[in-house]
C-alpha positions in Angstrom: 29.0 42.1 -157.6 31.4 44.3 -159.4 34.9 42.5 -157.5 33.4 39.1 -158.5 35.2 38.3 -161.8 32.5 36.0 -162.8 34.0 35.0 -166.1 37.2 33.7 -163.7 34.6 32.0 -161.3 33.0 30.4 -164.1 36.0 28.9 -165.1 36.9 27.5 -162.0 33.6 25.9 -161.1 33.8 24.4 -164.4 37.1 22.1 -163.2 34.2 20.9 -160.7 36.7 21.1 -157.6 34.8 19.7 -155.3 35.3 16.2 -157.5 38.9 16.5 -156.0 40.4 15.4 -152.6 39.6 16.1 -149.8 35.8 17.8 -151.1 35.1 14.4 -153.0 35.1 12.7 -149.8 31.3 11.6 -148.8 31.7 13.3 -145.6 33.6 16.2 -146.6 32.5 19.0 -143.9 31.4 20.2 -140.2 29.7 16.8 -138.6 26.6 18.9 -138.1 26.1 18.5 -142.0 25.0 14.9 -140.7 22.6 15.4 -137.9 19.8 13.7 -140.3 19.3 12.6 -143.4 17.3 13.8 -146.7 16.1 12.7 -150.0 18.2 14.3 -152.9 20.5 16.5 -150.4 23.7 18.1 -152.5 27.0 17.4 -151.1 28.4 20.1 -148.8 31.2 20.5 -150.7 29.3 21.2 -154.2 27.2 24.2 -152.0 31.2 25.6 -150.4 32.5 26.2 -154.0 29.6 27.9 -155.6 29.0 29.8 -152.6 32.8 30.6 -152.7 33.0 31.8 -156.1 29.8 33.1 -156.8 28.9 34.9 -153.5 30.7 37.5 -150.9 31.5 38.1 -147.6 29.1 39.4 -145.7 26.5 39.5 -147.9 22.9 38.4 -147.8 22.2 35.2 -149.5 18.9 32.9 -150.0 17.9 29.6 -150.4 14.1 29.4 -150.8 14.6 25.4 -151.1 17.1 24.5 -147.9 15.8 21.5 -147.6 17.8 20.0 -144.5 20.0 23.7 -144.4 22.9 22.4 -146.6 23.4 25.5 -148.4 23.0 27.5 -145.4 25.5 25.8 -142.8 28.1 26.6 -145.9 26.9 30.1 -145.8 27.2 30.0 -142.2 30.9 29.1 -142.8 32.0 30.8 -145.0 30.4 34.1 -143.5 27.8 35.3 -145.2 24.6 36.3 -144.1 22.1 33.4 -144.7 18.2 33.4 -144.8 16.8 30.0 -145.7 13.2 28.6 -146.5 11.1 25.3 -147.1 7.9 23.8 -146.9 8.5 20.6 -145.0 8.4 20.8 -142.0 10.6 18.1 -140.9 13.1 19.9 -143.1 12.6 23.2 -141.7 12.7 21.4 -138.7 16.7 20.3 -139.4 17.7 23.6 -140.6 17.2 25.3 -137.3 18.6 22.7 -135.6 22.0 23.4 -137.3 21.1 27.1 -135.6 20.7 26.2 -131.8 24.0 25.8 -130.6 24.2 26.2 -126.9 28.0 24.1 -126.7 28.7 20.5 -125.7 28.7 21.0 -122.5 25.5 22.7 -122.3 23.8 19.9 -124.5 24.8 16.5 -122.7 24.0 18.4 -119.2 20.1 18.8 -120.8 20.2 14.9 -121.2 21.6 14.1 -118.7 19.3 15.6 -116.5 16.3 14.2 -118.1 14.5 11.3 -115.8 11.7 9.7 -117.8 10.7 8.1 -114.8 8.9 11.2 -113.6 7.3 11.7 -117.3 4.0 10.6 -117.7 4.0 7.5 -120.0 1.9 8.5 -123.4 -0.7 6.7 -124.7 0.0 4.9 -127.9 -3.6 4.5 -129.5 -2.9 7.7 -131.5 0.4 6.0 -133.2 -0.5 4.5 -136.6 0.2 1.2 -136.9 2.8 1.6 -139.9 4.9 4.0 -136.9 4.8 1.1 -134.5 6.1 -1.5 -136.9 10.0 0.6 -136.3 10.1 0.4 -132.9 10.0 -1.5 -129.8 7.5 -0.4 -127.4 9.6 1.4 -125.0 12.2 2.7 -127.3 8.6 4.2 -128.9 7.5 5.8 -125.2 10.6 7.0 -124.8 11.3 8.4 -128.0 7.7 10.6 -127.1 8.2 11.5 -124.0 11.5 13.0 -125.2 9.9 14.5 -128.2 7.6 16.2 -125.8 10.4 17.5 -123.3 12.7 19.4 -126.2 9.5 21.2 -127.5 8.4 22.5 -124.3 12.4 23.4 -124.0 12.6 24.9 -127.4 15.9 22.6 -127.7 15.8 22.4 -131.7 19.5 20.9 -132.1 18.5 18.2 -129.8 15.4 17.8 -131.6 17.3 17.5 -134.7 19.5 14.7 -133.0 16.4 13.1 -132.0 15.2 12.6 -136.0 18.7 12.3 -136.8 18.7 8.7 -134.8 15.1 8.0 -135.6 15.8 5.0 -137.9 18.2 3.2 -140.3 20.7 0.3 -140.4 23.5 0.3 -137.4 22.8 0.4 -133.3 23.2 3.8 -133.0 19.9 4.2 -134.6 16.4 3.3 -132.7 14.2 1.8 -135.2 14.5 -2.0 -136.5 17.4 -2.1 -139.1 15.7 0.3 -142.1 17.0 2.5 -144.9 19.0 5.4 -144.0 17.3 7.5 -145.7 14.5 6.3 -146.4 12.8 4.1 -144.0 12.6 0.5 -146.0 12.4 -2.3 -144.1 13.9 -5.1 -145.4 12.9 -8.9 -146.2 12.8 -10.7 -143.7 11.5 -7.9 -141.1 14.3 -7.8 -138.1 13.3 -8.4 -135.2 12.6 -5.3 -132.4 14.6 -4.7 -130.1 14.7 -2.1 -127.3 16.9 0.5 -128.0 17.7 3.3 -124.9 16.8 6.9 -126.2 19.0 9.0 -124.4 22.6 7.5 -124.3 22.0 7.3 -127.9 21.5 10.8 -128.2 24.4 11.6 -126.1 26.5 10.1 -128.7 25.0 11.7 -131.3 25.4 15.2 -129.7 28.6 14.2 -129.3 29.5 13.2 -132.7 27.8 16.7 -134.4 30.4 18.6 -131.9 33.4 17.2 -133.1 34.5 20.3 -135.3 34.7 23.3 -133.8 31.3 25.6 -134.2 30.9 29.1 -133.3 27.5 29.5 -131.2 26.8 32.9 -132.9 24.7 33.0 -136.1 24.0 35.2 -138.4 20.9 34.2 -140.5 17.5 32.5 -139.7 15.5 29.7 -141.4 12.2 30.6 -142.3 9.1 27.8 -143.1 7.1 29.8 -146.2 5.8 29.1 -149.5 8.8 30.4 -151.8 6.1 31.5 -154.4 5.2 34.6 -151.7 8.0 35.0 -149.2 7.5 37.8 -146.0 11.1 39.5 -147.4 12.1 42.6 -148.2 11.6 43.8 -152.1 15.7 44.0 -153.2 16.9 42.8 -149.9 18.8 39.3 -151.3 22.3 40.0 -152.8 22.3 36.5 -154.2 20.0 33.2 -154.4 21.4 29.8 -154.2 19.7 26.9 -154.2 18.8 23.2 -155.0 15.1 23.6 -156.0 13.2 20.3 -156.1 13.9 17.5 -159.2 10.4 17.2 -160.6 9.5 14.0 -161.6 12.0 12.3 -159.7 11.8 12.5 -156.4 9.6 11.9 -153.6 10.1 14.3 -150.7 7.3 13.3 -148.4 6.5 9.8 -148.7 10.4 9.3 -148.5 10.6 11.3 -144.9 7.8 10.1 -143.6 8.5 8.5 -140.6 10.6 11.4 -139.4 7.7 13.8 -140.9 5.6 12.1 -138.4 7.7 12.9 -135.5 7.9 16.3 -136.5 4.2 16.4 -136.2 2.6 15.8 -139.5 0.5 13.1 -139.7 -0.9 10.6 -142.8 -3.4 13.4 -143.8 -1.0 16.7 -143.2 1.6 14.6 -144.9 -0.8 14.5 -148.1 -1.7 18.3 -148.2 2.0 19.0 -147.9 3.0 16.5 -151.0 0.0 18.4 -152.6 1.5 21.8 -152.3 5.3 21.3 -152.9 6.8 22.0 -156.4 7.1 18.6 -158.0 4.3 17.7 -160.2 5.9 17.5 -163.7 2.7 18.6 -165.2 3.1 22.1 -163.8 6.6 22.4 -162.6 7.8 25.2 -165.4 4.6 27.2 -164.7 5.1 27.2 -160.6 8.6 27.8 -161.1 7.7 30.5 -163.2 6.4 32.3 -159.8 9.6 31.1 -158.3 11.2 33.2 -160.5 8.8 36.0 -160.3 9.4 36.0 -156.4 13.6 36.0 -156.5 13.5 38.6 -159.0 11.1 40.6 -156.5 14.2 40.0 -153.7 16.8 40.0 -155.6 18.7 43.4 -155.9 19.6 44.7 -159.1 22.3 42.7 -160.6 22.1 40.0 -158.1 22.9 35.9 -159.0 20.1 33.9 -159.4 22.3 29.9 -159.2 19.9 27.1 -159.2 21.4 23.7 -158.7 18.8 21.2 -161.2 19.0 18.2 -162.6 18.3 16.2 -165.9 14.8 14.2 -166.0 15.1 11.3 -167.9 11.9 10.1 -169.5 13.1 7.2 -171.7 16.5 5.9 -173.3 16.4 8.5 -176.0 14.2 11.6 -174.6 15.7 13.8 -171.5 14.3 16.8 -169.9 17.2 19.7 -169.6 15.7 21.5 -166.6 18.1 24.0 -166.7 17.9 25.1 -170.3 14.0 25.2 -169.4 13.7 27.5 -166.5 16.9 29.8 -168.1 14.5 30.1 -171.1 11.5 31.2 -169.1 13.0 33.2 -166.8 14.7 34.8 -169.7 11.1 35.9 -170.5 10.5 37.5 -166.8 13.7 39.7 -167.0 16.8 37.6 -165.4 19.8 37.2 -167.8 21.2 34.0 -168.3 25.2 34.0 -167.8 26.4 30.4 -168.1 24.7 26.9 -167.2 27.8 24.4 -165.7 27.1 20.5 -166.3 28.4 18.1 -163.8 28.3 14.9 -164.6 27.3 12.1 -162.0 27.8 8.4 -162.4 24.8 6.3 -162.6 25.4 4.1 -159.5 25.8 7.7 -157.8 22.3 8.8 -158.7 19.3 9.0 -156.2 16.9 7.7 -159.1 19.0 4.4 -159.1 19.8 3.6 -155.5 16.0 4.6 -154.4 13.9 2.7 -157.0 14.4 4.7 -160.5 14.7 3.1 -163.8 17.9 1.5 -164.0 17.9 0.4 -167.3 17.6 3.8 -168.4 20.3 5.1 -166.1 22.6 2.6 -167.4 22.5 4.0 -171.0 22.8 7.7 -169.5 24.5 9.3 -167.6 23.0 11.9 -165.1 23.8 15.7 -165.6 23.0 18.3 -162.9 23.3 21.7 -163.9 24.4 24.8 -162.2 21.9 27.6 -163.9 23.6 31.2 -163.5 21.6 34.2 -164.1 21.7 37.8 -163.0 18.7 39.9 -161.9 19.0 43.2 -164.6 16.6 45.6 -163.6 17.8 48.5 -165.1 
């Protein structure tokens, strides 16, 4: 890291560039940044300036929380070597998606040669009932006879599409009108209507393909429990990453419908919510092993950046995550360079718009917090 001038870096990322034109736009980045949507995902432009600054050409980065593969489409970009990681599967299941790129051309001439008339029709009485109160019936066989053709195919990026379009609020989706995001339905419940599967998809493909791509990548997306990854010991020149926001958020009830059609059902849904990193109760000691882990990977002197963000417990008492983990990590041999604060408006927040205590968030405003550390070994 010895041509990064960190103290020069630090400086910049403190202006919080991507809070200026054109980054601050809300779709700011390649269109596959968009194939679906996830709980709590950071913009692509706050991932393209730490990444940027804080990280080289060329080298080897991680994210052991990808999430939907934000950080690592960035990576991708800006070329560096990515390797990322979740739990959830339906994440996992985006990330690689982002990774498949066969080409345009080669995509639409998949769908289009798809004839669900030859498809045997599946048999519903396996589909809870809180899955068939999205769809129409048909859109629903279709939507499973698809499903079943692009696994047998191995055709993640059309998979990806295929959640992507699962549900939410305009006709290019397939559900009822819902949440984007998450899948609320709304009072009164809107009538279903059939929706046709794969002209919908077609447009999708076509709308991830507007920015030029290159179909060669160089980094993979692994599905393992960050606490004991399969990597290398000082293979990682740098982790960044978004870990979860204890306490805050819900990552599996809030994908659940596209959870389901990534294969987990009601009780595989449970185990996962049971072993992911959110329980505020333990959260400092599991992200103690977290710590543990990257410092394992980490080569000597690498950046440890960890995206986190303020818990707010009641008008007067917050939780400064990043101050938290520096201090215990502190204890397990990283060195704490610098911790950036970015401040977010209330109305902005994920805690607000998806069901948080407003009246706290109107009193205070929400920080994340860029945590910067460096792995000293020696």
């Amino acid at each position: 890291m010895n041509d990064i001038d960190l103290k020069k870096s630090i400086s910049r990322l403190k202006k919080c560039p991507w809070k200026d034109q054109p980054y601050s736009k809300q779709n700011w980045g390649i269109w596959m940044h968009s194939i679906s949507s996830y709980v709590g995902r950071i913009k692509p432009a706050f991932a393209h300036f730490l990444i940027k600054e804080l990280t080289k050409e060329n080298q080897t980065v991680l994210d052991p929380f990808c999430g939907i593969g934000t950080i690592p489409l960035e990576l991708d970009q800006l070329n560096r070597k990515f390797i990322g990681n979740d739990l959830n599967p339906y994440a996992v299941l985006i990330s690689k998606s982002k990774f498949d790129r066969r080409g345009l051309d080669d995509e639409i001439k998949f769908l289009n040669k798809i004839n669900l008339k030859n498809e045997p029709e599946p048999r519903l009485d396996s589909v809870p009932d809180w899955v068939k109160e999205y769809f129409h019936k048909k859109t629903l066989i279709e939507i499973l006879q698809i499903k079943k053709i692009l696994i047998k195919n191995e055709r993640n990026f059309l998979y990806g599409c295929l959640l992507g379009i699962l549900h939410g609020h305009r006709p290019q989706h397939l559900s009822i009108r819902t949440g984007y995001i998450i899948p609320y339905i709304p009072n009164p419940r809107p009538k279903k209507e059939y929706r046709e599967v794969i002209s919908r998809m077609i447009s999708k493909v076509t709308r991830m393909y507007k920015d030029e791509v290159s179909l060669d990548v160089r980094g993979k997306i692994l599905q393992e429990d960050s606490r004991d990854l399969s990597l290398k010991t000082s293979s990682i020149d740098a982790v960044v990453s978004s870990p979860p926001y204890y306490h805050t958020l819900d990552y599996v009830h809030s994908n659940r419908l596209r959870l389901w059609l990534s294969g987990q059902d009601d009780s595989m849904q449970e185990e996962l919510s049971a072993n992911l990193i959110q329980q505020r109760s333990s959260y400092l000691d599991q992200m103690d092993l977290i710590g543990k882990e990257m410092r394992r990977v980490l080569k000597n002197n690498g950046l440890l950046v960890f995206i986190l963000g303020d818990v707010h417990l009641t008008p007067k008492k917050s939780l400064n995550t990043a101050q938290d983990i520096s201090d215990r990590y502190e204890e397990i041999g990283f060195k704490k360079i610098d911790i950036i604060n970015d401040q977010i408006p209330a109305s902005k927040t994920t805690i607000v718009k998806y069901g948080g205590d407003k009246s706290i968030q109107k009193k205070k405003e929400k920080l994340d917090r860029v945590l910067i550390m460096k792995n000293v070994k020696s």
